[in-house]
C-alpha atoms as one frame of an Amber mdcrd trajectory, in Angstrom:
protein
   0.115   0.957  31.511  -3.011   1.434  29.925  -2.251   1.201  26.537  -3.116
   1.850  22.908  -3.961  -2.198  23.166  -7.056  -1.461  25.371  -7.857   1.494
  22.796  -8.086  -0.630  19.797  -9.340  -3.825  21.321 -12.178  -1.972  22.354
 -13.038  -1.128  18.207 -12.147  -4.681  17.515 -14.811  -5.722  20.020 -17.612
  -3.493  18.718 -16.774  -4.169  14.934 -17.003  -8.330  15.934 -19.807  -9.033
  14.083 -17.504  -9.506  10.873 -15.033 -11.804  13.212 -14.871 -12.572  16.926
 -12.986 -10.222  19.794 -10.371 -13.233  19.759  -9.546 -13.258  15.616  -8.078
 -10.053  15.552  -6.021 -10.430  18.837  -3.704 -13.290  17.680  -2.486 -15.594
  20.200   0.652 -16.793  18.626   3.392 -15.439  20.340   4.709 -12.873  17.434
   1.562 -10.927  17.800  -0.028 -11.068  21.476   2.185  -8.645  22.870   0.453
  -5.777  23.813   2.902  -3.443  25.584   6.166  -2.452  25.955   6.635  -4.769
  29.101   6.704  -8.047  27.230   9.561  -7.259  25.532  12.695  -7.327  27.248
  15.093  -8.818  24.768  16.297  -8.901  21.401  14.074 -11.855  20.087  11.096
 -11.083  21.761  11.224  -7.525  20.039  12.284  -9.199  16.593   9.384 -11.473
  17.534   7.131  -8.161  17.730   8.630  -7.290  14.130   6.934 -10.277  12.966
   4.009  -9.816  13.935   3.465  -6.501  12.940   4.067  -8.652   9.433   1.205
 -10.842  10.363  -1.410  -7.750  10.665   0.057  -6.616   6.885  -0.276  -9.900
   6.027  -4.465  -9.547   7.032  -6.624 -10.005   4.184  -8.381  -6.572   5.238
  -4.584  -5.377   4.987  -2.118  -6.037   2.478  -3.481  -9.262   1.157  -6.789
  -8.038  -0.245  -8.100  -4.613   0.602  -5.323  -2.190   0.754  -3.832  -3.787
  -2.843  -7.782  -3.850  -4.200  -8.954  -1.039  -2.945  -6.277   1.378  -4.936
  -7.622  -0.450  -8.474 -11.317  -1.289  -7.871 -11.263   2.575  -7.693 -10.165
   3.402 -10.770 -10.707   3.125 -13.818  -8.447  -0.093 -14.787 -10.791  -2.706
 -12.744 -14.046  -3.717 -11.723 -16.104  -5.805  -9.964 -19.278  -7.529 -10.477
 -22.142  -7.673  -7.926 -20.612 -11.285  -6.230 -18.256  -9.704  -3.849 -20.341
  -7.753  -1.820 -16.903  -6.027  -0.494 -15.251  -4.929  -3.344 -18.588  -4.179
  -5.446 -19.200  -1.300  -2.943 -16.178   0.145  -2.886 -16.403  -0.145  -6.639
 -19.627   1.814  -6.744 -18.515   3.898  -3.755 -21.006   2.580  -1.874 -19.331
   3.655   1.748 -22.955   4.233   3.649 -23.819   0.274   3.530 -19.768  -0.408
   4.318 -20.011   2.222   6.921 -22.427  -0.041   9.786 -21.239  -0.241  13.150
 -19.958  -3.929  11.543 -17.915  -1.864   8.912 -15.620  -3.303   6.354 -14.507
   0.018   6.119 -13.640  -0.483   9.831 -11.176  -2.922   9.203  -9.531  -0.482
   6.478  -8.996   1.747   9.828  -8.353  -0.188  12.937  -5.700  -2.698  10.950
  -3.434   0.012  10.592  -4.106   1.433  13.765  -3.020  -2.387  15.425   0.247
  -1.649  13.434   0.616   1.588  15.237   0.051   0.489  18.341   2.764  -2.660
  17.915   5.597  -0.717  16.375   4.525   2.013  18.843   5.295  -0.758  21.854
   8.386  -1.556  20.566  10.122   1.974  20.038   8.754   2.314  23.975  10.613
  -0.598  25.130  13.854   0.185  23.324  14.031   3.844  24.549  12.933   2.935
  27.978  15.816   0.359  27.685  14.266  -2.735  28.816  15.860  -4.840  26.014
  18.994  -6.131  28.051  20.355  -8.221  25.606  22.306  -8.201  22.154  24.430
  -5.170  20.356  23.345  -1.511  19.725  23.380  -2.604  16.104  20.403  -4.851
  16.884  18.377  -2.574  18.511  18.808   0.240  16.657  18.004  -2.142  13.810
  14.583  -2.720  15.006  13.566   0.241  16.519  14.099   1.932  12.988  12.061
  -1.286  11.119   9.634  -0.474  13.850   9.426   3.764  12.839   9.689   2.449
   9.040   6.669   0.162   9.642   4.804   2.795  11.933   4.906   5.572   9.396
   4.281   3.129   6.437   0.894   3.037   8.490   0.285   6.818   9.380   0.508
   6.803   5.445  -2.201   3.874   4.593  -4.588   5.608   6.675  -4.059   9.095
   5.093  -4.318   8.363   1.378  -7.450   6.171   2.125  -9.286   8.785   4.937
  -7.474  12.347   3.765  -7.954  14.341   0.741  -4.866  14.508  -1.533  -2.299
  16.861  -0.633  -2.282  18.797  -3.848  -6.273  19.516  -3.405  -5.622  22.365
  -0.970  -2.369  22.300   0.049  -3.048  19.740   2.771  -5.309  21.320   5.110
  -7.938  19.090   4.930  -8.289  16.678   8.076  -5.702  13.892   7.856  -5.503
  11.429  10.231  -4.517  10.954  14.286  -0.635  11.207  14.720   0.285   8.414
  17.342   4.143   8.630  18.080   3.925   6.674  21.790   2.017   3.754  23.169
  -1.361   5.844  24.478  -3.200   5.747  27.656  -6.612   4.999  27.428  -7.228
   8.682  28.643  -5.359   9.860  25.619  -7.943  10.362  23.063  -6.594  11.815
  19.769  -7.975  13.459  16.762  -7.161  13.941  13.800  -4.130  16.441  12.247
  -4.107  18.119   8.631  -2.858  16.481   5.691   0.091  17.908   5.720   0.664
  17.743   9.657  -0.062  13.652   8.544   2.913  13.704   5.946   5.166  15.937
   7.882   5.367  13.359  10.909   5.317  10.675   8.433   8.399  12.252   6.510
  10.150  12.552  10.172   9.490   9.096  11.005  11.215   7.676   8.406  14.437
   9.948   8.384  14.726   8.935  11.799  14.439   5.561  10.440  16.574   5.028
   7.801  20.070   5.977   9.396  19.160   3.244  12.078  18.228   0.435  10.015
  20.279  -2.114   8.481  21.061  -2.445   4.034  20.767  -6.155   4.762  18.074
  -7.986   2.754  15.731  -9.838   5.672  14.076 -12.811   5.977  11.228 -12.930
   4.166  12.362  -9.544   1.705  10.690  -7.465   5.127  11.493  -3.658   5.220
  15.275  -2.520   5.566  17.092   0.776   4.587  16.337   0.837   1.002  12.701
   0.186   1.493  12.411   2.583   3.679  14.233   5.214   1.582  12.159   3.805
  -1.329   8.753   4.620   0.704  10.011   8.355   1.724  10.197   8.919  -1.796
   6.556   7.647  -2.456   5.980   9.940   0.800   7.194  12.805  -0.660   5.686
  12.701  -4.081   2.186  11.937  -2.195   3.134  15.355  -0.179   4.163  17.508
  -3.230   7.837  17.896  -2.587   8.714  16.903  -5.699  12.366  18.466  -5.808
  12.960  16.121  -2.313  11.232  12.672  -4.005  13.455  13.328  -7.008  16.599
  13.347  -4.533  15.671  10.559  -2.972  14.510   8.431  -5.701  17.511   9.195
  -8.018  20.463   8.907  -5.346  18.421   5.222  -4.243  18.277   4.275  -8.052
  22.380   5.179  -8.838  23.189   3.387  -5.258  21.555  -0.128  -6.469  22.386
   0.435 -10.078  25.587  -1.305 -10.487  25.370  -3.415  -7.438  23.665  -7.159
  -7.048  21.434  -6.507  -4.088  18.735  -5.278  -5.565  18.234  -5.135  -9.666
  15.466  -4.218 -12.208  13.724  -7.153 -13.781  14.944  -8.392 -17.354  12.517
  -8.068 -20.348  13.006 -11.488 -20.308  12.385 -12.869 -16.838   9.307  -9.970
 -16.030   6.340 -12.451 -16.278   8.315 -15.043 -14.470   8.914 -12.564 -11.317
   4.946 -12.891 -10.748   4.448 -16.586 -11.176   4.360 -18.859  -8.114   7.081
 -19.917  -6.247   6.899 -21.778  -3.320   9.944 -20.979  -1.902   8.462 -17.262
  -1.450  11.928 -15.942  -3.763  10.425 -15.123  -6.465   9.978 -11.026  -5.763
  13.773 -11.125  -4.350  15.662  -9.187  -6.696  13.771  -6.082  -7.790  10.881
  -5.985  -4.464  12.279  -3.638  -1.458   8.719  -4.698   0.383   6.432  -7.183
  -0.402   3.676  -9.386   1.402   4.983 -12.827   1.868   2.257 -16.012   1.800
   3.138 -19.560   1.601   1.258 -22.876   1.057   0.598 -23.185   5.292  -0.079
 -19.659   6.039  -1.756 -17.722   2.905  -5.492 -15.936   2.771  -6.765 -18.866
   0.858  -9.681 -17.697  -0.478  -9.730 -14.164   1.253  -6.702 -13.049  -0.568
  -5.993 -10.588  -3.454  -5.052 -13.452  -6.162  -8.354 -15.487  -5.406 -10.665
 -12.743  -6.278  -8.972 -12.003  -9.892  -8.376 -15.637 -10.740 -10.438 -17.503
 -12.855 -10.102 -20.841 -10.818 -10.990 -19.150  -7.584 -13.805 -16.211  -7.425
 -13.223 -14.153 -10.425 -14.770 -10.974  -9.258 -12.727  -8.489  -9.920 -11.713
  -7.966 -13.571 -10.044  -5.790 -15.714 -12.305  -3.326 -17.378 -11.945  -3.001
 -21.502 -10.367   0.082 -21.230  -7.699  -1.431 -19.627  -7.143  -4.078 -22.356
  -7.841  -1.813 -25.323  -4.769   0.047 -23.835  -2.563  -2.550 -22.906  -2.986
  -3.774 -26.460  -2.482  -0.867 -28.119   1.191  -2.182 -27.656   1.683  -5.954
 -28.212   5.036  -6.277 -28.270   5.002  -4.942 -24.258   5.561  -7.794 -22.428
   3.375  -6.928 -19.907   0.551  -7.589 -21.463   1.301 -11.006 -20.480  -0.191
 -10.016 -17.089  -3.239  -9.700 -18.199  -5.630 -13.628 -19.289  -8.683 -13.601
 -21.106 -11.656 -15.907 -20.692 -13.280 -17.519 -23.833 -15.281 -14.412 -24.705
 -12.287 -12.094 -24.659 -13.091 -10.700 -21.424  -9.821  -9.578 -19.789  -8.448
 -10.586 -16.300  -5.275 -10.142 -14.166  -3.166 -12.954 -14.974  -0.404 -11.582
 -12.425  -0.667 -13.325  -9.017  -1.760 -17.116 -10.865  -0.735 -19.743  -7.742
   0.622 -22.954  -8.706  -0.648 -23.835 -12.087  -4.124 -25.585 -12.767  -4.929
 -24.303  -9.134  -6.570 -21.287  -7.341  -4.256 -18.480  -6.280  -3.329 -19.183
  -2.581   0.054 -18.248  -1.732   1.358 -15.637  -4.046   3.024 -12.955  -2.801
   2.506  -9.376  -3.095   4.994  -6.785  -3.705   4.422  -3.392  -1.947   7.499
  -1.423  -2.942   9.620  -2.655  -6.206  12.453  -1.042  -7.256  10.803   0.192
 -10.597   8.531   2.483  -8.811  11.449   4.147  -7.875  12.516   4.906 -11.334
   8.742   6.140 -11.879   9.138   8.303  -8.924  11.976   9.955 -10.016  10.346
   9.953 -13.628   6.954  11.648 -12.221   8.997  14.067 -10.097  11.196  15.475
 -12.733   8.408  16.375 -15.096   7.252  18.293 -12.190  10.250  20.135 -11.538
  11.505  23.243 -13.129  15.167  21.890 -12.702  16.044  21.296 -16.715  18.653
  18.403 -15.292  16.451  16.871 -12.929  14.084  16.491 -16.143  16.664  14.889
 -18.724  17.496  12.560 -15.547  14.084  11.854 -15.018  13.390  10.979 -18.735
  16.266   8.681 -18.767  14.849   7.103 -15.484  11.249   6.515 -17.538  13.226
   4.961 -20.402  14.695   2.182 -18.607  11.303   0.695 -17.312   9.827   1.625
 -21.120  12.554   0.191 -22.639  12.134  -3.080 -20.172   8.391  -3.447 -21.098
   9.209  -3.300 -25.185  13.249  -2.518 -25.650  12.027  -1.366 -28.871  10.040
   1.480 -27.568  11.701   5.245 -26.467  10.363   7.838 -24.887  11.327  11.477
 -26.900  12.013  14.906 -24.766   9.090  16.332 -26.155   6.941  13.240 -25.551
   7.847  13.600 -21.881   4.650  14.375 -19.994   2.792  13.812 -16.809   0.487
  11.892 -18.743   2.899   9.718 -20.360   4.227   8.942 -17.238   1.055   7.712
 -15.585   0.854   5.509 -18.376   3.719   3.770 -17.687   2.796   3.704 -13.932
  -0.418   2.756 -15.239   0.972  -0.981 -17.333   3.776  -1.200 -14.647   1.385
  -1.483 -11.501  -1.935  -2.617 -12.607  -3.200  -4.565  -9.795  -0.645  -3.341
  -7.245  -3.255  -0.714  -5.613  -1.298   2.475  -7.011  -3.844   3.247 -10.397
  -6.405   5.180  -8.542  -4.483   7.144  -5.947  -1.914   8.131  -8.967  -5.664
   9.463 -10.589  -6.591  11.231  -7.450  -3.908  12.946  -5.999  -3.016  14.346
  -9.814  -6.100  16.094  -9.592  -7.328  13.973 -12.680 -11.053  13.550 -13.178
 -12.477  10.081 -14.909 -15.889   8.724 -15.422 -17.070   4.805 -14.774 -20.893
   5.918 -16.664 -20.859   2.289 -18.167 -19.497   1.222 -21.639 -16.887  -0.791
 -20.587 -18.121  -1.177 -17.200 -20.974  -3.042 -15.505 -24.208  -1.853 -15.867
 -24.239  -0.488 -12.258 -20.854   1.218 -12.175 -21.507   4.754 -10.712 -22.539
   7.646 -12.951 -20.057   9.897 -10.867 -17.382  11.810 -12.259 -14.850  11.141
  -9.885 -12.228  13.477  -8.628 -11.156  15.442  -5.682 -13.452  17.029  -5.380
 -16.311  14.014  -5.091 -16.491  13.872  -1.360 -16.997   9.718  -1.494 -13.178
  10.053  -3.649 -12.313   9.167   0.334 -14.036   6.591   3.128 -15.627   8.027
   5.849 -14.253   7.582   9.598 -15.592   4.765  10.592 -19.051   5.146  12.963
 -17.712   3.188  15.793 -14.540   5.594  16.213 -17.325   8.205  17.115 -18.314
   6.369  20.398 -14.844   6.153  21.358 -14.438  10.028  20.767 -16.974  11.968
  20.349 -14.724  15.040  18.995 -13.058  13.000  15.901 -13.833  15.461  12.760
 -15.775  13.067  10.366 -14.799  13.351   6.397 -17.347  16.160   4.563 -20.284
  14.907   3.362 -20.357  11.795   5.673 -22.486  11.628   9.243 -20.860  10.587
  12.476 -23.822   7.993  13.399
């Protein structure tokens, strides 16, 4: 079969002026496979699990851009002229990223390579070729690999699609891809809310198939997956069905050991390194995992914020002025400062007296959940959902300074965002949280470089979202570009 494989190597082949053909088709064995032939048995399909880890685990992925890219473009951190990557996306320079060798490329076709993998897999489990091992294994993967696929579907839409909330999703989204495609099988791109609809499906398809186990390397299982169709659902607006989810996930793990909210106590030691990779085991659902062999080195999130590797993205003033305002909040150990009081993210540090290597990165904790739930509520009419929903806040405001509480009438959107706002700071959620509220800010200088953008930036800023990358064009002619951007 012609597959989705041929579709994507062919990008990978035009964008290879950034790397070779070769680099982005990995020849270990967890990542080569390219269709739903080569796997015919459990491992080999568990093998294809893993490497659709080792594409996340791409600094233009999970390890750099993805996590960067959702703070650079806000308001909380910036970037000085150095990093030629990150400095455009902090200006929203997208026409220099945009080349036929795009950055912005990467941004699109990695997700796409996880579509295509987890896309191979579900083909050879419902074609039955795996001949080996228990129903319980199999349906074990094949819902990791629609958990994994729709985690995708979603990276590409809040990077390439308007916000739903902007108009009610109708804007162009991205390609749904629910098979392995023939090269004749061309597709464009859905609506927003077509993108979160299938993306919504995916996952409750998912869930009931995949194990509550925690996996090696704290991959996805049940509750991550339950944990990322509430994000899902608070992205799309249905803020009654993120509550549900959210709350009946947070009173499931509450009193049990699996999974448990960080202690006041142990919160800055959850981020420092650990070279046995545990160290996000107890309150991450999802996270990125690097270790001392096989990390980004000096392509990797925690190199560019610390101050013994590039140091290029920092956080702004703003940030620090209102991280301060409360001293006793223990997260404000997350954040270092140089000699002349200029502030940077202390949270990913690598082994001490060293550059930042092999940290990992968490990509769903459990007190985004809470925050969900918290968000959610205050958007609800339901008066229970929003006492809930204030008692969900609490706990993580209570866990930054337990001498802190949130009142009913202090209960806002606003004051929720905050929270979001110290909780995540350098996770990649400040700036979608911004956008998809609607909320306009301003990077006119001040506390930012020089060259920061003069833009107000909001929704309705057509550069508030990348362009389709040029090279997709030549492939199809009749993808719908982004407004405002040119197809060549």
């Amino acid at each position: 079969m012609k597959t989705l494989y041929i579709y994507v190597c062919i990008f990978a082949c035009m964008t290879a002026a950034l790397t070779s053909c070769s680099d982005f088709l990995d020849t270990t064995p967890s990542t080569e496979i390219a269709t739903s032939e080569a796997i015919t048995s459990v491992a080999s399909a568990q093998s294809a699990i893993n490497g659709c880890y080792d594409i996340m685990q791409n600094s233009y992925y999970y390890n750099q851009f993805y996590l960067i890219y959702g703070d650079i473009r806000g308001d909380d951190v910036q970037s000085d002229a150095g990093n030629q990557i990150s400095y455009s996306l902090y200006v929203y320079d997208h026409f220099r990223l945009n080349s036929a060798s795009s950055s912005i490329g990467y941004m699109w076709f990695r997700p796409l390579q996880l579509i295509r993998n987890t896309s191979s897999i579900i083909e050879a489990i419902d074609a039955g070729k795996i001949t080996d091992g228990t129903d319980e294994a199999k349906n074990n993967i094949k819902g990791h690999a629609l958990a994994l696929r729709a985690m995708a579907h979603f990276d590409l839409v809040k990077v390439f699609g308007y916000p739903f909330a902007k108009d009610n999703g109708q804007s162009w989204g991205v390609p749904i891809i629910d098979k392995a495609l023939d090269i004749d099988d061309i597709p464009v791109r859905s609506t927003v809310d077509e993108t979160y609809r299938f993306i919504v499906a995916e996952l409750e398809k998912a869930i009931p198939l995949m194990s509550t186990a925690k996996t090696d390397y704290n991959q996805m299982n049940a509750y991550g997956a339950r944990a990322l169709l509430a994000r899902t659902c608070l992205y799309w607006e249905k803020n009654d069905k993120a509550f549900e989810v959210a709350s009946t996930l947070i009173e499931e793990l509450k009193n049990g050991s699996l999974y448990q909210l960080y202690t006041t106590d142990n919160y800055l030691a959850a981020f420092a390194y650990n070279s046995e990779g545990t160290n996000f085991d107890r309150e991450s659902l999802l996270e990125i995992f690097n270790t001392s062999m096989d990390n980004p080195a000096r392509n990797g999130l925690a190199y560019m914020y610390s101050p013994n590797g590039y140091a290029e993205n920092m956080l702004t003033a703003k940030f620090k002025s209102f991280i301060q305002s409360d001293p006793e909040d223990v997260r404000n150990g997350i954040v270092g400062y140089y000699g002349n009081g200029a502030p940077y993210l202390a949270k990913y540090p690598g082994e001490k007296g060293q550059a930042a290597f092999d940290n990992n990165y968490p990509l769903i904790r459990l007190s985004e959940v809470y925050l969900i739930a918290a968000e959610a509520a205050i958007k609800s009419e339901d008066a229970t959902k929003r006492n809930a929903g204030l008692e969900y806040l609490n706990v993580i405001v209570k866990r930054g300074n337990p001498a802190n509480n949130v009142t009913d009438e202090e209960y806002t959107l606003e004051r929720v965002l905050d929270e979001r706002r110290k909780e995540f700071v350098g996770e990649g959620h400040r700036y979608f949280d911004l956008l998809r509220n609607g909320i306009s800010f301003s990077r006119s200088g001040g506390y930012h470089y020089n060259a920061a953008t003069g833009y107000d930036i909001d929704w309705n800023f057509y550069r508030c979202i990348l362009p389709i990358p040029l090279d997709q064009f030549k492939l199809n002619p009749n993808l719908q570009q982004n407004e405002g951007y040119e197809k060549e």
